[in-house]
MILO-129050 format. One line per 8 residues: number of its first residue (from 0); for each residue x, y, z of N, C-alpha, C. Coordinates in steps of 0.1 Angstrom, whole numbers, padded with zeros to 4 digits. Layout:
% residues N
NUM> X/Y/Z/X/Y/Z/X/Y/Z  ...
This chain:
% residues 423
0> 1893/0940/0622/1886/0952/0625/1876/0956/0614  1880/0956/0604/1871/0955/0590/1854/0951/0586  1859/0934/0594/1851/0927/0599/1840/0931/0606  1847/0932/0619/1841/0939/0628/1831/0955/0624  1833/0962/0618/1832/0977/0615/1817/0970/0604  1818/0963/0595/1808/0960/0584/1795/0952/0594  1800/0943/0601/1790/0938/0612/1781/0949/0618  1789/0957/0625/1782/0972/0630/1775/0977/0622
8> 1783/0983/0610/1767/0986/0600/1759/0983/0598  1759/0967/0595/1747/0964/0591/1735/0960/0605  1743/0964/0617/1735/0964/0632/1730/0975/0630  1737/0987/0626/1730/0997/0631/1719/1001/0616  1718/0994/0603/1710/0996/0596/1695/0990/0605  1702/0981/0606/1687/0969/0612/1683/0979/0623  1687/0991/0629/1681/0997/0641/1678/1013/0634  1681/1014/0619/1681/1025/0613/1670/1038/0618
16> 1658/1031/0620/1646/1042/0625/1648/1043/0643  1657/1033/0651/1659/1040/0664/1667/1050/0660  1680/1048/0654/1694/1057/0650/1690/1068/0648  1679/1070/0636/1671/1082/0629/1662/1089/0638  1661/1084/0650/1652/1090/0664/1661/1101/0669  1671/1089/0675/1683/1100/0682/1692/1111/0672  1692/1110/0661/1701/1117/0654/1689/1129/0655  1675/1129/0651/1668/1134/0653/1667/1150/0665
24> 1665/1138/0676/1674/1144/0688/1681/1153/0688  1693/1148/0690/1704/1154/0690/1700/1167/0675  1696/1166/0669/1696/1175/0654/1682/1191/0661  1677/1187/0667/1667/1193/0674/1676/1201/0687  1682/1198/0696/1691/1201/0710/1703/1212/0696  1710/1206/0685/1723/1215/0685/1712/1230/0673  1700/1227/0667/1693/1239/0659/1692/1251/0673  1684/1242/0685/1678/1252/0694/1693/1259/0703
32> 1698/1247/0704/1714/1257/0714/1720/1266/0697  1725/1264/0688/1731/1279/0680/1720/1288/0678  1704/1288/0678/1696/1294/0674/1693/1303/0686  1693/1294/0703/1697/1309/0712/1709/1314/0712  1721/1308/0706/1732/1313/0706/1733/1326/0695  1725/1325/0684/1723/1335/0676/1713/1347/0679  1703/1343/0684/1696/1354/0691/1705/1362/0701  1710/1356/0708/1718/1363/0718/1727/1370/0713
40> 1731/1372/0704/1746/1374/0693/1737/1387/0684  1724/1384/0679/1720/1394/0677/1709/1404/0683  1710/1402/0699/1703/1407/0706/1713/1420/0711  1730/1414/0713/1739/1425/0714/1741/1430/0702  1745/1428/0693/1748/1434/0680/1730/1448/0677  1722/1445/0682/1714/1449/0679/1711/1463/0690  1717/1458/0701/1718/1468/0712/1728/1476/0713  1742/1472/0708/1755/1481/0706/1753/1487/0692
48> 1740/1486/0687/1743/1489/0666/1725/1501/0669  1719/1501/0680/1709/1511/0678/1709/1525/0674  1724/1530/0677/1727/1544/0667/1742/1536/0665  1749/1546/0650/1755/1541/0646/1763/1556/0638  1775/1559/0636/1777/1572/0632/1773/1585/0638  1774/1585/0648/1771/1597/0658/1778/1597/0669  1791/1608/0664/1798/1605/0674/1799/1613/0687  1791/1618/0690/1788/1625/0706/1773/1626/0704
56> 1769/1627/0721/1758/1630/0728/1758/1638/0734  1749/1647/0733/1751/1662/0741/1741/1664/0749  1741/1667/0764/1730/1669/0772/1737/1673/0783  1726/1680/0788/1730/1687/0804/1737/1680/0811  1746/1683/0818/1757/1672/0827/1750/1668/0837  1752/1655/0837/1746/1645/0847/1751/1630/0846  1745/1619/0842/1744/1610/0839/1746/1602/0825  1758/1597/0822/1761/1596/0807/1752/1586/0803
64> 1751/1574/0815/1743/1563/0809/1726/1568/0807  1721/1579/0817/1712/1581/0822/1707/1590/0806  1714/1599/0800/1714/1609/0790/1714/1597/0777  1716/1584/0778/1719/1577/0766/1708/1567/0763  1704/1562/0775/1692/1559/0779/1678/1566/0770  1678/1582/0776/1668/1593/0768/1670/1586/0755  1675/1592/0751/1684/1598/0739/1682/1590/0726  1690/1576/0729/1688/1562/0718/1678/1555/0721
72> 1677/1552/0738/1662/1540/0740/1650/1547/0741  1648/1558/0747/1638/1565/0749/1634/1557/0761  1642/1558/0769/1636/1551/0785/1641/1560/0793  1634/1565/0803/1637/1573/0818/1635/1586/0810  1643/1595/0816/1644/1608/0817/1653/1614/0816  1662/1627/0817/1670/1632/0821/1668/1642/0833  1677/1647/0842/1676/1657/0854/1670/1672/0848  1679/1673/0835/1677/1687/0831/1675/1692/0819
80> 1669/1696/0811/1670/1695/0796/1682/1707/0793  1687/1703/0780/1700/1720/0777/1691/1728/0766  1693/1739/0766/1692/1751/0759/1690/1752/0746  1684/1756/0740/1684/1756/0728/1692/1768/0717  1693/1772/0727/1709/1783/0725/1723/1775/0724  1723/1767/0735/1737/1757/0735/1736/1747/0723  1720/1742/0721/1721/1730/0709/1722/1740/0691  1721/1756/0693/1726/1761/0679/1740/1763/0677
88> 1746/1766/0690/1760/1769/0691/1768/1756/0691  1763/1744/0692/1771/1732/0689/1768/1727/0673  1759/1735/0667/1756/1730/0655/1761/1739/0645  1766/1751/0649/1776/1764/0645/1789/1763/0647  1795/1751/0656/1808/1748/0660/1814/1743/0647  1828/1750/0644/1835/1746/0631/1836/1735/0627  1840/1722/0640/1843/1708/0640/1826/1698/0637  1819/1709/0638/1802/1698/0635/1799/1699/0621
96> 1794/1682/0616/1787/1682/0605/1772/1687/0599  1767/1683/0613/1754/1678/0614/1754/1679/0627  1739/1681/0633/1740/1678/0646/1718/1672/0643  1713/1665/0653/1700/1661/0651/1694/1664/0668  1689/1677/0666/1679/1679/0684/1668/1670/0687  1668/1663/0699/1658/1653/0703/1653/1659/0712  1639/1658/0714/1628/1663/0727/1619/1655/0729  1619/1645/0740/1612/1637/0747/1603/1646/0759
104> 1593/1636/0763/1585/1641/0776/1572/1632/0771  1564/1638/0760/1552/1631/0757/1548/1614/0752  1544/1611/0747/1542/1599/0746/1525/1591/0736  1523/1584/0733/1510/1579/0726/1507/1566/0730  1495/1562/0739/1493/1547/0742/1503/1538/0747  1517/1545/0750/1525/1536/0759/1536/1540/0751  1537/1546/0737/1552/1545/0728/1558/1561/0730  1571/1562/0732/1572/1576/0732/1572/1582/0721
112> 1572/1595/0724/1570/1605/0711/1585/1613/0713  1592/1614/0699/1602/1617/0699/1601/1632/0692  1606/1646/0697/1604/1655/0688/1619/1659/0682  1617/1659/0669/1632/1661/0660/1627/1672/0652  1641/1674/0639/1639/1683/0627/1640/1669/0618  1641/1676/0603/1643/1668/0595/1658/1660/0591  1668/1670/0597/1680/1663/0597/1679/1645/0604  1669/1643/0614/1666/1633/0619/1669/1622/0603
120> 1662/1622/0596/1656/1610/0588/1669/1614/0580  1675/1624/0578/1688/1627/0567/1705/1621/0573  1703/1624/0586/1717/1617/0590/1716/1608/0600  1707/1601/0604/1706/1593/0618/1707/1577/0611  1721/1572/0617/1722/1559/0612/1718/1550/0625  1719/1533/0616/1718/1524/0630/1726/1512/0626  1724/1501/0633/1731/1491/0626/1745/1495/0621  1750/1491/0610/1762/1487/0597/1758/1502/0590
128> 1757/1513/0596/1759/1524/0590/1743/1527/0575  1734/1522/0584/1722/1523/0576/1716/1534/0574  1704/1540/0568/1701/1553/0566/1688/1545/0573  1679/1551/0577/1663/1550/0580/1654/1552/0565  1648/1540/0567/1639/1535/0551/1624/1539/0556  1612/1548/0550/1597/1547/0547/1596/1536/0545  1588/1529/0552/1582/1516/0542/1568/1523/0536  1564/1534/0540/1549/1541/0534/1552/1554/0536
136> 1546/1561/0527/1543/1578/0532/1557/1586/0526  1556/1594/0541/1565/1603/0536/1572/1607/0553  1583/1620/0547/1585/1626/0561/1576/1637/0564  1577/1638/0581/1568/1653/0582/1572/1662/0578  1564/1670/0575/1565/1689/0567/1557/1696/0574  1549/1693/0579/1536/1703/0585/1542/1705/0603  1535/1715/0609/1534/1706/0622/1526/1699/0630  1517/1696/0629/1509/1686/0635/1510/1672/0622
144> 1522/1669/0618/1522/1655/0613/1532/1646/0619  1526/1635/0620/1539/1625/0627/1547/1615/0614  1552/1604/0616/1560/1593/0613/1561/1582/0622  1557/1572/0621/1555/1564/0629/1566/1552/0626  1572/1546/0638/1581/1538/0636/1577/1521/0637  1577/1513/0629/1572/1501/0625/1562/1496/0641  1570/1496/0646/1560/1487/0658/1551/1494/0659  1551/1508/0662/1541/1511/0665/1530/1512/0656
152> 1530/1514/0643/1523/1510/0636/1513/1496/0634  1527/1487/0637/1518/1473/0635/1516/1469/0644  1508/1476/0659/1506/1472/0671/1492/1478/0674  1494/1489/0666/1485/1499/0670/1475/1502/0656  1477/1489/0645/1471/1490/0632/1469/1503/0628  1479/1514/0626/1479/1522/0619/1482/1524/0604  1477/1532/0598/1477/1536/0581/1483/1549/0583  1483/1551/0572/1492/1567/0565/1479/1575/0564
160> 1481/1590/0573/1462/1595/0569/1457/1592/0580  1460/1583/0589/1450/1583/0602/1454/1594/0608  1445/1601/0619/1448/1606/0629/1452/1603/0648  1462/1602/0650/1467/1599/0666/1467/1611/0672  1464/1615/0687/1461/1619/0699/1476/1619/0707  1484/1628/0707/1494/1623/0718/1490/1628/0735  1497/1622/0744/1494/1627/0757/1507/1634/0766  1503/1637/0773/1516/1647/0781/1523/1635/0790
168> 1533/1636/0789/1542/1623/0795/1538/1616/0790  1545/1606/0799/1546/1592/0795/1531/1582/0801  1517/1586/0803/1509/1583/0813/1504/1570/0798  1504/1560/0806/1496/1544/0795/1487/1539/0809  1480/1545/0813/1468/1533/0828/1456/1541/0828  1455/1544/0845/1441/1549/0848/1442/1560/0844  1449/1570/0843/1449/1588/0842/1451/1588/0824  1454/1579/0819/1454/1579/0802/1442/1583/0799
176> 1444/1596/0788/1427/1600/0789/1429/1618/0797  1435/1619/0809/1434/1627/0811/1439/1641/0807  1454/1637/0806/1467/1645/0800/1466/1641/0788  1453/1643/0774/1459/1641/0761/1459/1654/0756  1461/1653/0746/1463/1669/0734/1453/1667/0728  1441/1665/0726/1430/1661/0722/1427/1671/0710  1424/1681/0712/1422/1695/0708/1431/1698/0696  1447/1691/0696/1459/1694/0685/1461/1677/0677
184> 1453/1673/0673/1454/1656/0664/1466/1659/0657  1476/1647/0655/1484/1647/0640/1480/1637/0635  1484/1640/0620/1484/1629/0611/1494/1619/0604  1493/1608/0601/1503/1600/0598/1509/1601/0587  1520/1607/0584/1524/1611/0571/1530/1601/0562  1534/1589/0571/1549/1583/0570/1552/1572/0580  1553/1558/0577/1555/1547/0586/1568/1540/0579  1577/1542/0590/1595/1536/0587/1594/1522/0586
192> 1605/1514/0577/1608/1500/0577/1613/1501/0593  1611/1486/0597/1615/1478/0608/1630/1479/0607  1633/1489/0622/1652/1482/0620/1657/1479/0630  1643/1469/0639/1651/1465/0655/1656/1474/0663  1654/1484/0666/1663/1496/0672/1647/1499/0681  1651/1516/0687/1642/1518/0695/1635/1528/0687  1638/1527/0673/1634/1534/0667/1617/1528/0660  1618/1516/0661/1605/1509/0660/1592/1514/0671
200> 1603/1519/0678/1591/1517/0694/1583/1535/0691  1585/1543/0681/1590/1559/0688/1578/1563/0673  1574/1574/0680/1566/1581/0670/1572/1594/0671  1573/1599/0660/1581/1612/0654/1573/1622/0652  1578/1632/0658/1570/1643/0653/1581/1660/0652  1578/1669/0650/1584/1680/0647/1585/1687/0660  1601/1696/0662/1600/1700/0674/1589/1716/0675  1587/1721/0664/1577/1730/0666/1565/1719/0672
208> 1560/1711/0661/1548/1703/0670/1546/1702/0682  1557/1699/0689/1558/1695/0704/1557/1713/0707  1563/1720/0709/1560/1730/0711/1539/1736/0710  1538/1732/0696/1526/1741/0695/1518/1732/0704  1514/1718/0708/1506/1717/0717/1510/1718/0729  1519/1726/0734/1518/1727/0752/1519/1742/0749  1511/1751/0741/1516/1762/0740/1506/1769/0749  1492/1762/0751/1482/1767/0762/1484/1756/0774
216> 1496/1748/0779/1495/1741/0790/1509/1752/0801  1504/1747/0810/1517/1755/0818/1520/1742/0835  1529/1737/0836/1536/1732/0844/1525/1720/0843  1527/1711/0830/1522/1699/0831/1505/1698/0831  1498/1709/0836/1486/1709/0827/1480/1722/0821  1469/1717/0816/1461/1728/0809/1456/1742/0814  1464/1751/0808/1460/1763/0814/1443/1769/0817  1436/1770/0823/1420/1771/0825/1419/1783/0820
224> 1411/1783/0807/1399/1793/0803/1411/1800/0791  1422/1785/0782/1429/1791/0774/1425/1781/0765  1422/1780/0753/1422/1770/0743/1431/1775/0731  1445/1775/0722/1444/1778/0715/1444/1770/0701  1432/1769/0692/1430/1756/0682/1442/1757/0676  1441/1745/0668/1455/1747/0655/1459/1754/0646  1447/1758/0644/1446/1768/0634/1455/1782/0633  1455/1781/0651/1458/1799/0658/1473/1797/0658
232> 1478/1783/0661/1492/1783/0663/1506/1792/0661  1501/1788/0643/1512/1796/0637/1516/1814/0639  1507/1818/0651/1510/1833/0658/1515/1832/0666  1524/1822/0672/1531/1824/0681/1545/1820/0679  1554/1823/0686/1566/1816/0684/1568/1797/0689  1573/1789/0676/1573/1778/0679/1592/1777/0685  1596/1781/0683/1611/1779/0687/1612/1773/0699  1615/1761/0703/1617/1756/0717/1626/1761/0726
240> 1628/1759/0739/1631/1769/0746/1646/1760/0748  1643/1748/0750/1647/1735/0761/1649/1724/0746  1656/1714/0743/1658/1702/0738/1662/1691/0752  1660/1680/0751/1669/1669/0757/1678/1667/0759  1684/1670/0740/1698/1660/0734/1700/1665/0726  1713/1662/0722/1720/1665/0705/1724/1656/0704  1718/1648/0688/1735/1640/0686/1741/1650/0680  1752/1646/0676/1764/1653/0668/1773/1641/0660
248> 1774/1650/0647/1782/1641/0638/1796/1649/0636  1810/1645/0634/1817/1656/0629/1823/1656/0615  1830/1662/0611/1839/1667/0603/1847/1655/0601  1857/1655/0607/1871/1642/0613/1866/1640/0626  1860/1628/0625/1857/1621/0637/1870/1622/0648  1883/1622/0639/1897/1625/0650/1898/1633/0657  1886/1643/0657/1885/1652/0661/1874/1655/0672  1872/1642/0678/1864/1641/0688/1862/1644/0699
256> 1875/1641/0702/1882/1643/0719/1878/1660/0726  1884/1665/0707/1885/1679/0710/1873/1686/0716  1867/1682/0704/1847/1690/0707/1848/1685/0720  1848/1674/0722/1844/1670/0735/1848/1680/0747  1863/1682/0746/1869/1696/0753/1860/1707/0753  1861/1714/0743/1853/1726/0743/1837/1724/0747  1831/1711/0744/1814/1716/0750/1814/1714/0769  1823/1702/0771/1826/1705/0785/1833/1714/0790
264> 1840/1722/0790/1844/1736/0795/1839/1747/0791  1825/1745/0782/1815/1757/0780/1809/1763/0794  1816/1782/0796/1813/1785/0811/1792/1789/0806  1791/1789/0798/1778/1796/0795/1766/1780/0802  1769/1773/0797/1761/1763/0806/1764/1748/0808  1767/1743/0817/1771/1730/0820/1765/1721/0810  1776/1712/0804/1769/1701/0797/1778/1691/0796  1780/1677/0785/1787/1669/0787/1782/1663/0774
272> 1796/1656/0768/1790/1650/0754/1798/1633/0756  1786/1632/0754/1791/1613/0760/1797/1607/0744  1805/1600/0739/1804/1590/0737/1795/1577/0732  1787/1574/0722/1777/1566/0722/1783/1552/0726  1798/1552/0723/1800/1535/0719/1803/1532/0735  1808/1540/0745/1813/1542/0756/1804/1542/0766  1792/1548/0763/1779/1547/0769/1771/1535/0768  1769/1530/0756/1766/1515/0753/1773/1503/0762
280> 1784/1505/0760/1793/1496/0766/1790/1494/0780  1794/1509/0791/1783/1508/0805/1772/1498/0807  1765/1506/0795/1746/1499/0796/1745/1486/0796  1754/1479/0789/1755/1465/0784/1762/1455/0797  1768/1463/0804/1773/1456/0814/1758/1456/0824  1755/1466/0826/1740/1465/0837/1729/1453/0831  1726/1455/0821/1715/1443/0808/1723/1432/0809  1734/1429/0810/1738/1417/0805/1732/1400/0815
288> 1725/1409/0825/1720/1390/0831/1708/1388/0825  1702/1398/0811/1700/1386/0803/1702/1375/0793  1716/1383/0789/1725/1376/0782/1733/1364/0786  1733/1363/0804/1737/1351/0812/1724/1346/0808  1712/1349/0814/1702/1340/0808/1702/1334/0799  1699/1332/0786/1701/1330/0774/1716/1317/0774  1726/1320/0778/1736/1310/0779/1732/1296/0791  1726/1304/0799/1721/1291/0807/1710/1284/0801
296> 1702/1292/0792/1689/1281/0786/1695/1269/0777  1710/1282/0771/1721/1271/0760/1725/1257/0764  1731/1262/0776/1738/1250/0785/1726/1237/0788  1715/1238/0792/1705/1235/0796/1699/1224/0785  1699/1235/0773/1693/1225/0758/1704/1217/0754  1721/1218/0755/1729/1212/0754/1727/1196/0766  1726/1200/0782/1722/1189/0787/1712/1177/0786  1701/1186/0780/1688/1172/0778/1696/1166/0765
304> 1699/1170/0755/1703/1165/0742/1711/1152/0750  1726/1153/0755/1735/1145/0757/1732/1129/0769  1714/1139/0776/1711/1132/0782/1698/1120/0777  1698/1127/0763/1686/1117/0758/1696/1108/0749  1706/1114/0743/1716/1107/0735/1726/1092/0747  1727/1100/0757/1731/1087/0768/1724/1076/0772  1705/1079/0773/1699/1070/0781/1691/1063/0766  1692/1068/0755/1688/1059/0744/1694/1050/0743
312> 1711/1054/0739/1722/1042/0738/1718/1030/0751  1719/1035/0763/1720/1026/0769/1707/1019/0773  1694/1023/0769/1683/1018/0764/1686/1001/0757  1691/1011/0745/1697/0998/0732/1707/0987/0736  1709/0992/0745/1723/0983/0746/1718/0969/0754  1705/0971/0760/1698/0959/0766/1700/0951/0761  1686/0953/0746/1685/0949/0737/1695/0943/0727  1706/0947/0728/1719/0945/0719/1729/0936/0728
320> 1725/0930/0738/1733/0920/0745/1738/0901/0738  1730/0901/0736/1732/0885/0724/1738/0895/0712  1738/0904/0707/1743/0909/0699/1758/0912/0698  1758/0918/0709/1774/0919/0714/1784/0904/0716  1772/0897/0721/1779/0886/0727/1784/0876/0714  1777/0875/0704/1779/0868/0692/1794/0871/0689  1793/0887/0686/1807/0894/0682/1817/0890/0689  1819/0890/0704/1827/0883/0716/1830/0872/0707
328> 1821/0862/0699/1823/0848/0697/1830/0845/0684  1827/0857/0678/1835/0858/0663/1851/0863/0665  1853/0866/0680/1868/0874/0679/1870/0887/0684  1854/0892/0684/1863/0906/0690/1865/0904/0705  1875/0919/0707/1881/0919/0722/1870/0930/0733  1870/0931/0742/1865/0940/0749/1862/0952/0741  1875/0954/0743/1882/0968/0736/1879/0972/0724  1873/0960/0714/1872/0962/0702/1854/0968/0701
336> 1850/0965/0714/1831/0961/0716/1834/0980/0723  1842/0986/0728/1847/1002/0736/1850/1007/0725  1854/1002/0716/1858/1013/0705/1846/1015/0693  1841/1002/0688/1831/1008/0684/1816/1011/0687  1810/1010/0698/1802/1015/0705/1807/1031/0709  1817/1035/0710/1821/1048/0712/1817/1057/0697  1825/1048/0691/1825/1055/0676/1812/1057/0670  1802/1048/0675/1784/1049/0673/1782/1066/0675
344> 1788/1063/0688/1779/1077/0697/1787/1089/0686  1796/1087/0684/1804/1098/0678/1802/1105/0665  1796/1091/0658/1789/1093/0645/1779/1095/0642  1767/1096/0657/1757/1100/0656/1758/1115/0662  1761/1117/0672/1766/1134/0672/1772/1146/0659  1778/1136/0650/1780/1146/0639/1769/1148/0630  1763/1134/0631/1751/1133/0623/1744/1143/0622  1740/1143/0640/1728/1153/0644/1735/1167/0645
352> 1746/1167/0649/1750/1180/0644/1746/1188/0631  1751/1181/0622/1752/1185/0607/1741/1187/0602  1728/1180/0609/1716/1179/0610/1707/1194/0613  1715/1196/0622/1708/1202/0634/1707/1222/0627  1725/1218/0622/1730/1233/0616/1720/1232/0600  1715/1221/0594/1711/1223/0579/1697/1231/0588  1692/1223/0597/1677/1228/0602/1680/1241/0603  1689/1247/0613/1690/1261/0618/1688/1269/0605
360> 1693/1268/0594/1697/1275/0582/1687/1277/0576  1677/1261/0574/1666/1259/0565/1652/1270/0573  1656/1269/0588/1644/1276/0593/1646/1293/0595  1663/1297/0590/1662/1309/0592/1658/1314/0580  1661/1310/0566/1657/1309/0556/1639/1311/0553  1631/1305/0561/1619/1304/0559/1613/1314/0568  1617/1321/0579/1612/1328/0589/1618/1341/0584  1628/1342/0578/1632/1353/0575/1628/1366/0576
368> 1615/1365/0566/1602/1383/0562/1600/1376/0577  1594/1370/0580/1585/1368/0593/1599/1377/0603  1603/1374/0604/1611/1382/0616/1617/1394/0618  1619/1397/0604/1622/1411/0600/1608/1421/0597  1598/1414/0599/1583/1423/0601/1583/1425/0613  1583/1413/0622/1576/1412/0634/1586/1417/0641  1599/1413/0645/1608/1414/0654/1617/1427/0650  1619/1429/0639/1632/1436/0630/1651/1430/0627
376> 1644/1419/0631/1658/1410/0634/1657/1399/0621  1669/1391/0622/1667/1378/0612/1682/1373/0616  1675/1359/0620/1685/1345/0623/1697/1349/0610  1709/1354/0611/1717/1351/0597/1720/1340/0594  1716/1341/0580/1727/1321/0569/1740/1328/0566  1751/1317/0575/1759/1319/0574/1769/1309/0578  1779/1305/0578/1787/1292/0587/1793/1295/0598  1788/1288/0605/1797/1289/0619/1807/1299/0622
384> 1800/1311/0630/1815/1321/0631/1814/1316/0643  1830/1325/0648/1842/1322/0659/1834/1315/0671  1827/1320/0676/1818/1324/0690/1811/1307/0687  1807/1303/0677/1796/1293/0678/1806/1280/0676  1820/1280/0669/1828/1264/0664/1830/1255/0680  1836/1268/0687/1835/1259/0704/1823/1253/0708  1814/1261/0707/1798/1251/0711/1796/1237/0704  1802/1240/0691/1797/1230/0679/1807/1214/0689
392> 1823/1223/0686/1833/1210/0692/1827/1207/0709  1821/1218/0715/1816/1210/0724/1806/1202/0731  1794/1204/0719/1789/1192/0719/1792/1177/0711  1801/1180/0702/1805/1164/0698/1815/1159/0710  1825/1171/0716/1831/1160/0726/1822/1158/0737  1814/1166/0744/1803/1159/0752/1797/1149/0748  1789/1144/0736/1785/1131/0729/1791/1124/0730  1808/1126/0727/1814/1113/0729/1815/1107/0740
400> 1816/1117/0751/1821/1113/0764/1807/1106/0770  1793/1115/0769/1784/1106/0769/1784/1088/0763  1790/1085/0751/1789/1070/0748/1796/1067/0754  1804/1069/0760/1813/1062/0771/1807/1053/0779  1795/1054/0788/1792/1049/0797/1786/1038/0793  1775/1038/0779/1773/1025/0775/1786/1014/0771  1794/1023/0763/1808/1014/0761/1814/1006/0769  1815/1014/0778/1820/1010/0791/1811/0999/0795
408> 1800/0998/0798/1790/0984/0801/1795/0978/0792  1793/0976/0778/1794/0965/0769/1807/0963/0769  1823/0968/0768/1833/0964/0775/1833/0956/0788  1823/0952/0800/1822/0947/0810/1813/0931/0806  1806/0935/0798/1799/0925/0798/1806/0910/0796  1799/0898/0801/1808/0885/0796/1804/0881/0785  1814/0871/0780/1802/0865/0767/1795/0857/0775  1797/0850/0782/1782/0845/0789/1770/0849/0793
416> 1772/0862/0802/1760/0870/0802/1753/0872/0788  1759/0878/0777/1755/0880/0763/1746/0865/0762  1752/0855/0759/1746/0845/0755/1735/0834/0763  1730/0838/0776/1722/0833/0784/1718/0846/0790  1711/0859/0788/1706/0868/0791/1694/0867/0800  1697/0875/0815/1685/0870/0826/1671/0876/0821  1661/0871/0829/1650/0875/0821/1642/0880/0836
């Protein structure tokens, strides 16, 4: 067998640049299946990690997914906005640390406009319990200044000191232009690092701000024959009447259940405090066929691989017929022609494995800034966790099972056939 085993090497040196093809192969098929397996891994981790440390959501009773939606993605709407009476009285509640008021409606070139205080940038985590980073500027202090969250900055080539236009709703087509605040500009005080959240997508501004420009609009448009400049603002009351949302942080988080009691059985005005991790969980079940997606592209890139690694071998195996047949003539058995022809395929599957994971590593390594600019994400360097060792074992046992079928030929073959090969 010895014998045998040193013969094979030095066959398979003599074929070293075909070998170096398919290892290739295969090393290209197992980078791109763990690299959607890793996107996908941090596409949820990124969607279950968009707030982080907040443990209720407060908004008019309705729709927990619907209120969470607002709230963390800034997508849809809510039925009703709550009170701004109810959002001081939950921030006066013994059991509250912190609470951060959110007011949605408006919007800039397609991104929403998020209206907060300053507690926003002081307690609003994401991810692994992160704080929110400036990458420029500052926070707002005035009211007509914003904060702009990475994308939209680097979409919309914005600086610190520029001036942006917001518009009433959510309008980005033909009526954009119609419904803007033209008359009340802010300025860019302040552009956040990238942290993959929807916090990328959102321009920030002050809940007075949002107030002072609809303070001459009434039911969605402009009151006729009222202008009041910016200047005049500060004579009126900015106090909002209405918020969206609260988060809420507490005291003893053990103590959640409880708040949660008391803001739902508040007789003064209907509300409901969701749960962020409970509400995620919902959402993720509705999003998740694109996370089926993603595993079928897996499945998919695992198939060409095993099927270029099957029709090479057996490509070769033409060619390797007087080859085999010699070996037949020195002694080996069938079985000995099944076992290492198997063991080829088997050795080149690790190859291209081991291949494939140095690639994945070497290219998350080099894209790194690039992806955490652009995207706010980054491929992690790390070894094989739980979720990825089954993919790994099962493409080497698919490989092997793929050399089978050449094996299986060259086990069939005669030595005769080997040594008079038809033409």
């Amino acid at each position: 067998m010895m014998t045998l085993t040193g013969l094979a090497a030095r066959s398979a040196w003599s074929r070293r640049y075909n070998l170096l093809l398919m290892v290739l192969a295969i090393a290209l098929s197992t980078a791109l299946l763990l690299g959607v397996e890793r996107v996908r891994h941090q596409l949820r981790v990124s969607f279950s990690q968009s707030v982080s440390g907040t443990d209720l959501v407060v908004g008019a009773r309705a729709s927990p997914v619907q209120l969470v939606l607002a709230t963390v993605f800034r997508l849809g709407g809510v039925q009703h906005d709550m009170s701004w009476d109810s959002a001081q009285r939950i921030a006066a509640h013994p059991l509250v640390a912190w609470t951060i008021p959110v007011s949605l409606g408006d919007s800039h070139r397609g991104f929403p406009v998020l209206a907060t205080s300053a507690e926003y940038f002081r307690h609003f985590r994401y991810g692994d319990q992160r704080a929110l980073e400036l990458a420029q500027g500052k926070p707002f202090q005035a009211v007509f200044e914003a904060v702009l969250g990475a994308e939209v900055a680097r979409r919309l080539h914005y600086r610190v000191g520029d001036r942006i236009v917001l518009s009433h709703g959510d309008t980005d087509g033909p009526l954009a232009g119609h419904h803007d605040h033209a008359d009340k500009p802010f300025v860019v005080t302040g552009i956040l690092a990238p942290t993959g959240t929807p916090v990328d997508r959102t321009v920030h501004i002050r809940l007075d701000g949002m107030e002072a420009i609809h303070l001459d609009w009434q039911a969605g448009t402009p009151m006729p024959g009222l202008s009041i400049p910016p200047d005049q603002v500060g004579k009126f009351s900015l106090v909002p009447e209405h918020v969206t949302g609260v988060l809420v942080g507490l005291k003893l988080r053990s103590r959640v259940f409880a708040l949660q009691r008391d803001i739902a059985g508040d007789a003064r005005e209907p509300l409901m405090a969701v749960l962020p991790g409970v509400a995620l969980g919902e959402l993720w079940q509705i999003v998740s066929i694109g996370e089926k997606g993603l595993l079928l592209m897996s499945a998919l890139i695992v198939v060409v691989g095993l099927a270029g690694l099957a029709s090479s071998i057996l490509a070769a195996l033409g060619e390797r017929r007087r080859e085999l047949a010699v070996l037949r003539a020195v002694g080996a058995r069938p079985m000995d022609l099944l076992v290492l022809l198997a063991m080829e395929g088997i050795l080149l599957m690790l190859a291209g494995t081991l291949a494939g994971y140095l690639l994945l590593t070497a290219l998350s390594i080099a894209l790194a800034p690039w992806l955490e600019a652009s995207l706010g994400m980054a491929l992690p360097v790390a070894w094989p966790h739980a979720s990825e060792l089954p993919l790994l074992a099962a493409i080497i046992a698919a490989g092997a099972i793929a050399s089978l079928l050449p094996a299986w030929r060259a086990y069939r073959l005669s030595l005769h056939d080997g040594l008079t090969p038809s033409t």
